[in-house]
C-alpha positions as CSV (number, residue, x, y, z in Angstrom):
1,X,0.0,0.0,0.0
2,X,1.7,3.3,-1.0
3,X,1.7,6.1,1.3
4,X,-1.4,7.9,0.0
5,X,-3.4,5.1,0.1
6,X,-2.9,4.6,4.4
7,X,-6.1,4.5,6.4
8,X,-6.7,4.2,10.2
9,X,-8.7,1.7,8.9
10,X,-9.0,-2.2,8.7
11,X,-11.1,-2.9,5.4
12,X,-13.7,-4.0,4.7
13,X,-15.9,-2.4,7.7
14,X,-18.6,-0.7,8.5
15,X,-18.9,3.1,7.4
16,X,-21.1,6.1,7.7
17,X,-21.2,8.4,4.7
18,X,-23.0,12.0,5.7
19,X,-24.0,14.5,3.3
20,X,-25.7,18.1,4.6
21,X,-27.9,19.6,2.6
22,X,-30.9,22.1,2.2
23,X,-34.4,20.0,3.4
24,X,-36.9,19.5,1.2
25,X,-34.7,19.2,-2.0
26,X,-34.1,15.7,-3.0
27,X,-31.0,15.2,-0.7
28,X,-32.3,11.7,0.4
29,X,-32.6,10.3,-3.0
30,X,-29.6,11.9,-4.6
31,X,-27.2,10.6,-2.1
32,X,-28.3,7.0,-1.9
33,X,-28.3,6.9,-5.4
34,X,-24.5,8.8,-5.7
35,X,-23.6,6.3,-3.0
36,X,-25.0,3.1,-4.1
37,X,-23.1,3.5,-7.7
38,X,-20.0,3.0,-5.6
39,X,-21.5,0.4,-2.9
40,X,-23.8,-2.2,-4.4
41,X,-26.1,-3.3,-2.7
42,X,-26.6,-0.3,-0.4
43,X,-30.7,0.2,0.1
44,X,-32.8,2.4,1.8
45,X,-32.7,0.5,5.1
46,X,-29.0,2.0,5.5
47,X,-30.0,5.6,5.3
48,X,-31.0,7.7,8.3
49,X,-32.3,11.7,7.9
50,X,-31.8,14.1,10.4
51,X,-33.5,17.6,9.9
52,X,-31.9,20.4,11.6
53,X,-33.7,21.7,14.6
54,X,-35.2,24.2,12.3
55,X,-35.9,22.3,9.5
56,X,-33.7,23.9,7.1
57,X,-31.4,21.4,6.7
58,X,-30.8,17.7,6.8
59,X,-28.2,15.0,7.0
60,X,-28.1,12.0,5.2
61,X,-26.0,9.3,6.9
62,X,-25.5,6.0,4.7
63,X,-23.7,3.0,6.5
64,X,-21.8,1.4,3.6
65,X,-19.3,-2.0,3.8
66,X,-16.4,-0.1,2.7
67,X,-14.0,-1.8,0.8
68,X,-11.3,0.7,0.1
69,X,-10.3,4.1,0.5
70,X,-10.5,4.4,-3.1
71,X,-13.8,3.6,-2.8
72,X,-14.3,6.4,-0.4
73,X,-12.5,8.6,-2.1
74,X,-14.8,8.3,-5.4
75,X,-17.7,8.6,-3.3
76,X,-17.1,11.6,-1.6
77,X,-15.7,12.9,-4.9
78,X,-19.2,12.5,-6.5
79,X,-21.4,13.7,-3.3
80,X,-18.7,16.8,-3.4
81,X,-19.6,17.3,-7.1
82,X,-23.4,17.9,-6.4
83,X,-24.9,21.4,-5.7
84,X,-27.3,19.9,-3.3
85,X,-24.4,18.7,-0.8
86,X,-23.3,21.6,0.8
87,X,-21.4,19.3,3.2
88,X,-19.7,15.5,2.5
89,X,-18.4,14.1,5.8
């Protein structure tokens, strides 16, 4: 493994992928989907939505078997990409 490619992390394991976004806009959908393209078999059973306490916002958290931080990488990459996602954590 080359030096860019260390992780604190044993893989495969569990993950959470979060994106923050404005409520009400499609966030849900956009992120399972952007996510799943990376992480077969991911389904809506692994995604929990938090609104903000003013309803504003939400986060998206999808618990994915990660298999590499390549994988990671591309996902965040994508969610990043998206006007929607303000934040990718």
């Amino acid at each position: 493994m080359s030096e860019s490619e260390t992780t604190p992390f044993d893989f495969p394991c569990r993950f959470p992928v979060k994106a923050i976004g404005p409520a009400n806009r499609g966030l849900e959908a956009l992120a399972l989907e952007i996510v799943a393209r990376h992480a077969p078999g991911t389904e809506e059973t692994d995604v929990t939505v938090r609104p903000s306490r003013g309803g504003k916002w939400i986060s998206v958290t999808i618990r994915i078997e990660a298999q590499s931080k390549g994988q990671l990488d591309a996902i965040y990459r994508d969610l990043s990409a998206e006007d929607l996602v303000v934040w990718a954590l």
